[in-house]
C-alpha positions in Angstrom: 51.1 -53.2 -154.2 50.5 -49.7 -155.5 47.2 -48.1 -153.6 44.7 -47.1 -156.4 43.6 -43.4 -156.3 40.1 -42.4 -155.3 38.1 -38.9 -156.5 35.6 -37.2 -154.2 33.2 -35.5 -156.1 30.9 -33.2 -155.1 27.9 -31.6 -156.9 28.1 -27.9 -156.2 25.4 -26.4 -158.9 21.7 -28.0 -160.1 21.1 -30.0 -162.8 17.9 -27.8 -163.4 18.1 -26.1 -166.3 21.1 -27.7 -168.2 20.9 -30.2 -170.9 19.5 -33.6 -170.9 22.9 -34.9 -171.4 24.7 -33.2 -168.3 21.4 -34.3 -166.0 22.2 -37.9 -167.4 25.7 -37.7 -166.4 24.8 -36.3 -162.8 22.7 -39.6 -162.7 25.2 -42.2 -163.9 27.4 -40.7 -161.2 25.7 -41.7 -157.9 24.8 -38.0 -157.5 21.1 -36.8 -156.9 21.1 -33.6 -154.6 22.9 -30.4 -154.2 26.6 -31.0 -151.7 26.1 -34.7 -152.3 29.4 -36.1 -152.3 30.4 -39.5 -153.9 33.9 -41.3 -153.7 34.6 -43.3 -156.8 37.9 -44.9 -158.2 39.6 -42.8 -160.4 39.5 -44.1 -164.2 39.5 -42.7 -167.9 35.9 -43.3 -168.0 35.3 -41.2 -164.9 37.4 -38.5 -166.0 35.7 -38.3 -169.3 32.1 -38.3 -167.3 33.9 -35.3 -165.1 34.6 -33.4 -168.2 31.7 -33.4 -169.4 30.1 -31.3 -166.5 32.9 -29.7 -165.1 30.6 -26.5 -164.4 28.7 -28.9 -162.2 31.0 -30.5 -159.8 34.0 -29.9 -157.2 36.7 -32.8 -157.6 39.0 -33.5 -155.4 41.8 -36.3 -154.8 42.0 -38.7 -151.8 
């Protein structure tokens, strides 16, 4: 059985100042501080939330 692949992502910026939408997206993410990191199965729904705030976050493969 194939081992499904898990992101690490890390916020790197704020979400102070930005758009309601990208401070939403933070949220719905598991992230709430600066250099928070969150590990999270990697889907097309979490890619799509990635690209949305790509300015925002350091993503990395594990």
């Amino acid at each position: 059985m194939a081992k499904s692949k898990t992101l690490r992502i890390t916020q790197i910026k704020s979400g102070i100042g930005y758009k309601p939408k990208a401070k939403a997206t933070l949220k719905a993410l598991g992230l709430r501080k600066m250099l928070q990191t969150v590990e999270h199965p990697d889907t097309a729904t979490l890619r799509g939330m990635i690209n949305v705030i790509p300015y925002l976050l350091k993503v990395e493969e594990v």
